[in-house]
ZARO-969896 format. One line per field, with one value per atom (N, C-alpha, C, O, CB): atom name; x, y, z. Coordinates in steps of 0.02 Angstrom, whole numbers, plus 50000, padded with zeros to 5 digits. Glycine has a CB too. Layout:
N
site	c(CA|...)
c1	c(X|...)
c2	c(Y|...)
c3	c(Z|...)
% end
This chain:
101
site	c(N|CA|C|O|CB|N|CA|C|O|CB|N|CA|C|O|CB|N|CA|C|O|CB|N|CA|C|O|CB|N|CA|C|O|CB|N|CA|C|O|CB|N|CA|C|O|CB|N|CA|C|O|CB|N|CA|C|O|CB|N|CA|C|O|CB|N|CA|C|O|CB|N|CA|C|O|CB|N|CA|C|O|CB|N|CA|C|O|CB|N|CA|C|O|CB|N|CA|C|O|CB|N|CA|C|O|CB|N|CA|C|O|CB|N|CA|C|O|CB|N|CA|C|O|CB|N|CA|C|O|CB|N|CA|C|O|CB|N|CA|C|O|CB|N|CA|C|O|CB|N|CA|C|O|CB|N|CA|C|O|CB|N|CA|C|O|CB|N|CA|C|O|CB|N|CA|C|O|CB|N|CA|C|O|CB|N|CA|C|O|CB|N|CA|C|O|CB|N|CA|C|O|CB|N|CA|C|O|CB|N|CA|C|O|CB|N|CA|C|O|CB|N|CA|C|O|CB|N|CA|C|O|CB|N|CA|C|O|CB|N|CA|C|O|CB|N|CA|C|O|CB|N|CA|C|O|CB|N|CA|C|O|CB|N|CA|C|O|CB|N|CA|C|O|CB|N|CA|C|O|CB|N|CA|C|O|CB|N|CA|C|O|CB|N|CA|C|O|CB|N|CA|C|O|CB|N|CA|C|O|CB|N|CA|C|O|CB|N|CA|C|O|CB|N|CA|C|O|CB|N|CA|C|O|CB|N|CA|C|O|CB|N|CA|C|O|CB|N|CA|C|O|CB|N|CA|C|O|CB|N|CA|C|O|CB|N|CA|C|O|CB|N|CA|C|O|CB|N|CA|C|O|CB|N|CA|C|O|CB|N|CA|C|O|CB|N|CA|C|O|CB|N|CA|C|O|CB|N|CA|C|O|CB|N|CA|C|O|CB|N|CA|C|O|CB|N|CA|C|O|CB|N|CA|C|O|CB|N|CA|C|O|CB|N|CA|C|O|CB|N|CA|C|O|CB|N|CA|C|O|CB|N|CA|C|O|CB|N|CA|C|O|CB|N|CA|C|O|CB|N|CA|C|O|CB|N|CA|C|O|CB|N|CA|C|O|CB|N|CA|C|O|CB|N|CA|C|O|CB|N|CA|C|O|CB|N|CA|C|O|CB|N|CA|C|O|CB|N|CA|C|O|CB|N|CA|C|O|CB|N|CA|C|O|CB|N|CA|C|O|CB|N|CA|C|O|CB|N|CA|C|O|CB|N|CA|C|O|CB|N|CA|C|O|CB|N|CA|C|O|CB|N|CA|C|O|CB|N|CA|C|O|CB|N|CA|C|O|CB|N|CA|C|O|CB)
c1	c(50213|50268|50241|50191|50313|50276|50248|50308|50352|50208|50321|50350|50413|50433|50322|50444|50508|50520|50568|50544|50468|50467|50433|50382|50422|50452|50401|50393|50440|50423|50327|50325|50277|50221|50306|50317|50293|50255|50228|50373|50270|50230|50208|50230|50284|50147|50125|50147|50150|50006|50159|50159|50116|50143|50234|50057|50008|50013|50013|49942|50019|50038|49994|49979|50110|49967|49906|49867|49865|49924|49831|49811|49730|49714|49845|49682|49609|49581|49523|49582|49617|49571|49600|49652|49560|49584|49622|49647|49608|49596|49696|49746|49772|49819|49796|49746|49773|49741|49765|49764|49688|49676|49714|49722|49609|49740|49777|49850|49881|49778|49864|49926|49955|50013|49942|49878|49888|49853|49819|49859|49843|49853|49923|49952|49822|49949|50024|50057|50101|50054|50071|50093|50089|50134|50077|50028|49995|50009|50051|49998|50000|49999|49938|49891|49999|49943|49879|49844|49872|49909|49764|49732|49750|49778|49661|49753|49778|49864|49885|49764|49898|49952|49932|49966|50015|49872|49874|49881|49911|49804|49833|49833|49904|49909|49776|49951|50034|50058|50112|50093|50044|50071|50025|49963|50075|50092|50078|50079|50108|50148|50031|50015|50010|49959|49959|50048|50073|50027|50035|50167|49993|49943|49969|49971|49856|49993|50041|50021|50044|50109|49970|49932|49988|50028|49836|49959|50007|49936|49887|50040|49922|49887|49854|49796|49915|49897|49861|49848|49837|49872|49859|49846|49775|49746|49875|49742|49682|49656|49596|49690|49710|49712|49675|49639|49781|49718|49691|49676|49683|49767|49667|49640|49636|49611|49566|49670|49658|49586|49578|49671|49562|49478|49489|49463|49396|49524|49509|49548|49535|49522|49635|49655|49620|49617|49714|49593|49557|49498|49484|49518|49476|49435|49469|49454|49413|49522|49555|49609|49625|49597|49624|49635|49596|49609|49643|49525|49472|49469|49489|49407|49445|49443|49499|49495|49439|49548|49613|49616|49640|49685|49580|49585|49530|49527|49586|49493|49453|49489|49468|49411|49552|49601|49660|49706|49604|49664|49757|49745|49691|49816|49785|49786|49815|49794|49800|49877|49915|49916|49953|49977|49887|49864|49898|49907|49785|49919|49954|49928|49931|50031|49890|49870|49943|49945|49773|49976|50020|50005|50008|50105|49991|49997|50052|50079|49962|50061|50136|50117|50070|50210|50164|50153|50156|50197|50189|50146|50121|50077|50019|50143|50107|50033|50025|50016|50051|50036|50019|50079|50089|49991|50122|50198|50229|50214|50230|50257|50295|50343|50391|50362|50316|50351|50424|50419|50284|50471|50545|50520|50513|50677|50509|50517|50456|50469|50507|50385|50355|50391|50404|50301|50404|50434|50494|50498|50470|50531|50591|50558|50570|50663|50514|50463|50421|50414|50409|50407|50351|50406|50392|50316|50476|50517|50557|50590|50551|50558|50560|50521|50530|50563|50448|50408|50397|50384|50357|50399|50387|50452|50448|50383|50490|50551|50559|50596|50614|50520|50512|50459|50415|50494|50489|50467|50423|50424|50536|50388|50354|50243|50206|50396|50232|50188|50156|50169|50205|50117|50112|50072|50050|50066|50075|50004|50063|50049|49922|50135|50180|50182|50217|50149|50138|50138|50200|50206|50073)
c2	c(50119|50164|50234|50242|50141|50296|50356|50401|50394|50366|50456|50491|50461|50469|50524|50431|50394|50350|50311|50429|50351|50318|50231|50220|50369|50203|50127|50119|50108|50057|50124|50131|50051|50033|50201|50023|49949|49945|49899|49891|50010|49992|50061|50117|49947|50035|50124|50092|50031|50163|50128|50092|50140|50195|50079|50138|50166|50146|50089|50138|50214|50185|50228|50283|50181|50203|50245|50287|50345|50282|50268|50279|50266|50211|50244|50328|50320|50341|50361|50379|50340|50359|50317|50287|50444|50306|50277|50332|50348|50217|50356|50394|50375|50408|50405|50315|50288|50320|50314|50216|50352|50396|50462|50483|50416|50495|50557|50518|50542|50593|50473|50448|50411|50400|50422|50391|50381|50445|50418|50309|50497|50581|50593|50604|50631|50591|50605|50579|50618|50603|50517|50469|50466|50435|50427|50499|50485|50385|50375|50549|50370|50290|50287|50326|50241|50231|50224|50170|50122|50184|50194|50127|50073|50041|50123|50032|49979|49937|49882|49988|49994|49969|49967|49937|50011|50001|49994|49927|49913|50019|49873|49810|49773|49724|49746|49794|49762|49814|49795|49765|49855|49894|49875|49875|49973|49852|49808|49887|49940|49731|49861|49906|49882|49859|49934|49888|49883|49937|49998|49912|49917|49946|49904|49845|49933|49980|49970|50003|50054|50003|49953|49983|49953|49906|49948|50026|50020|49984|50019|50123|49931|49909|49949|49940|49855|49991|50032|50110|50152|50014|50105|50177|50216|50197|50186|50262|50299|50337|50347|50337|50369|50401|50377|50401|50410|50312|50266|50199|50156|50251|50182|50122|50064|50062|50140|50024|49953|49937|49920|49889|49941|49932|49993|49978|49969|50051|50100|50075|50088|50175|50012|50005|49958|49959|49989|49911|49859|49870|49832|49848|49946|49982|50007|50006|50044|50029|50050|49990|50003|50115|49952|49882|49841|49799|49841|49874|49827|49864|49842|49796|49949|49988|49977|49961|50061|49984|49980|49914|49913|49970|49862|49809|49813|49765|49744|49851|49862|49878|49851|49914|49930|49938|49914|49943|49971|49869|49832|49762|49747|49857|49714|49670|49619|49563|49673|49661|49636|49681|49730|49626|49680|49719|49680|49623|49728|49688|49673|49722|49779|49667|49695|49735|49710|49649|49721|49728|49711|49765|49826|49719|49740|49753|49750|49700|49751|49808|49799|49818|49857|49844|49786|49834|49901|49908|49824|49942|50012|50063|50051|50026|50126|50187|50190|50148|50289|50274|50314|50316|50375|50397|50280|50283|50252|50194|50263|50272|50228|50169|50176|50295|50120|50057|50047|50059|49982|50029|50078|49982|49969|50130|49922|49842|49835|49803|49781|49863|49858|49878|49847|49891|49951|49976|49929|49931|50054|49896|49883|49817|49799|49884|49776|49735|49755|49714|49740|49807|49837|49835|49812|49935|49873|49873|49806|49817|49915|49744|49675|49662|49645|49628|49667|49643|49679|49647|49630|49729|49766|49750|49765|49855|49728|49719|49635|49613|49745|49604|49552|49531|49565|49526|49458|49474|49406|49379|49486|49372|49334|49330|49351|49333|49314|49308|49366|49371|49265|49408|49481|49504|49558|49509|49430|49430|49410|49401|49352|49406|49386|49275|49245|49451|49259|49201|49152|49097|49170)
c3	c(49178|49169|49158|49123|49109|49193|49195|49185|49227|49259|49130|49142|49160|49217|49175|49121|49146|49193|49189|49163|49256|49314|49306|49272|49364|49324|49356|49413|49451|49346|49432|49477|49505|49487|49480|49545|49558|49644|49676|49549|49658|49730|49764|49753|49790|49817|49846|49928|49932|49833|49983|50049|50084|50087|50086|50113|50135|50231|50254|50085|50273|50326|50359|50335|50343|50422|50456|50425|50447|50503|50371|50328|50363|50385|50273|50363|50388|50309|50310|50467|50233|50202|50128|50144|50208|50059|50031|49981|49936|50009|49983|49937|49880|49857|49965|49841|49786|49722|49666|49789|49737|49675|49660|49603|49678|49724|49731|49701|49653|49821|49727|49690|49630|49613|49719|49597|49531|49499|49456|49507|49495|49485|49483|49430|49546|49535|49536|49510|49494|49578|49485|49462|49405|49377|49483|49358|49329|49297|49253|49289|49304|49298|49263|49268|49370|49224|49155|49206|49232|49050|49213|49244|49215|49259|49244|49150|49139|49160|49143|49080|49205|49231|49307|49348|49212|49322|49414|49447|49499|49449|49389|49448|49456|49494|49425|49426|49433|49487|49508|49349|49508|49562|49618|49622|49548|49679|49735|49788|49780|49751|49839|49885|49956|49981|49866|49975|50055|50117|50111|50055|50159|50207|50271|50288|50183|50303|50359|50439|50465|50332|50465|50533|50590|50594|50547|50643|50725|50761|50750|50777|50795|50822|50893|50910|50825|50925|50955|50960|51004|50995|50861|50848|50842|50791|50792|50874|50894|50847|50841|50946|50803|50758|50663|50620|50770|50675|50596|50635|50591|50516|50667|50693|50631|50575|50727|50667|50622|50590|50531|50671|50612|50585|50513|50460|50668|50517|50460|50414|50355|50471|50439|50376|50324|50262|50382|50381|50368|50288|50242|50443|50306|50265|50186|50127|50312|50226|50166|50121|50063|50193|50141|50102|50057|50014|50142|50090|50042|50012|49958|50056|50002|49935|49893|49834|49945|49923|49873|49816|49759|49925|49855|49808|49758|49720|49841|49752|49706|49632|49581|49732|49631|49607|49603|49575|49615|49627|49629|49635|49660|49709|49618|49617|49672|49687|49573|49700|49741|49806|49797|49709|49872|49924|49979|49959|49928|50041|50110|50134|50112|50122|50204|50242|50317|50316|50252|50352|50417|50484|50474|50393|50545|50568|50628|50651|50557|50645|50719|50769|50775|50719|50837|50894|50895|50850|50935|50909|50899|50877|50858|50886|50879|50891|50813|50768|50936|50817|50740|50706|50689|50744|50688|50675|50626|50612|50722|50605|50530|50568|50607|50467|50545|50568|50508|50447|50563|50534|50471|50461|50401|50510|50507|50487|50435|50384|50561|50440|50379|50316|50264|50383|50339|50264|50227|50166|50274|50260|50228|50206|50148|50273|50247|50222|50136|50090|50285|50135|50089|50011|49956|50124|50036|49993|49962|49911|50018|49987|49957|49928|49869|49988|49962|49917|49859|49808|49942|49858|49788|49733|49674|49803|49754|49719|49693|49648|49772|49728|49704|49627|49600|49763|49610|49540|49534|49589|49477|49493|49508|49512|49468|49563|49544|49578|49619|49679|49608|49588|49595|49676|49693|49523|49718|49762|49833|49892|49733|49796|49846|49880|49921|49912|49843|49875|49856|49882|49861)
% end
C-alpha cells in the first residue's frame, strides 16, 4: 500500500528493459510488499523492436523481485495487445494463489 493506492499489479509490454525499479520509485511501494504485486510481461511475437528473446530477459530479472511473473506472447509486432491487457487485468484482480495457478 502506497500513498493511498494498492497497487496489486505492473503490465509490462514490449518491454526491451526491466522498469520495475522506476516503478516501484513511483509507486513508492515498500520492498517488503513487492513480492504480492503480480507482473504481467506482454511480447508481440514478431516484434523487432523488444523481441521475445528481450521479454524473455526481462521476466527473469523481474522475478528476482516479484513473486508472481507471466510472461504471454501474441500474434503481433511492437503493439499493445488490448486481449493481454484485459488478460493482465483478471489476473491481478484475482485473489488466491499469487502465481495464478
Amino acid at each position: 500500500s502506497t500513498g493511498g493506492y494498492h497497487v496489486v499489479g505492473l503490465f509490462l509490454g514490449g518491454c526491451n528493459q526491466n522498469l520495475t525499479s522506476a516503478a516501484k520509485e513511483e509507486t513508492k511501494v515498500r520492498s517488503g510488499d513487492l513480492k504480492k504485486v503480480k507482473v504481467f510481461v506482454s511480447s508481440g511475437k514478431t516484434d523487432d523492436i523488444s523481441t521475445v528473446q528481450h521479454c524473455e530477459s526481462v521476466a527473469a530479472g523481474v522475478e528476482k523481485d516479484f513473486d508472481a511473473v507471466k510472461l504471454e506472447v501474441f500474434d503481433g509486432g511492437h503493439s499493445l495487445s488490448q486481449e493481454h491487457l484485459k488478460a493482465a487485468l483478471v489476473w491481478f484482480g484475482e485473489a488466491g494463489d499469487p502465481k495464478g495457478k
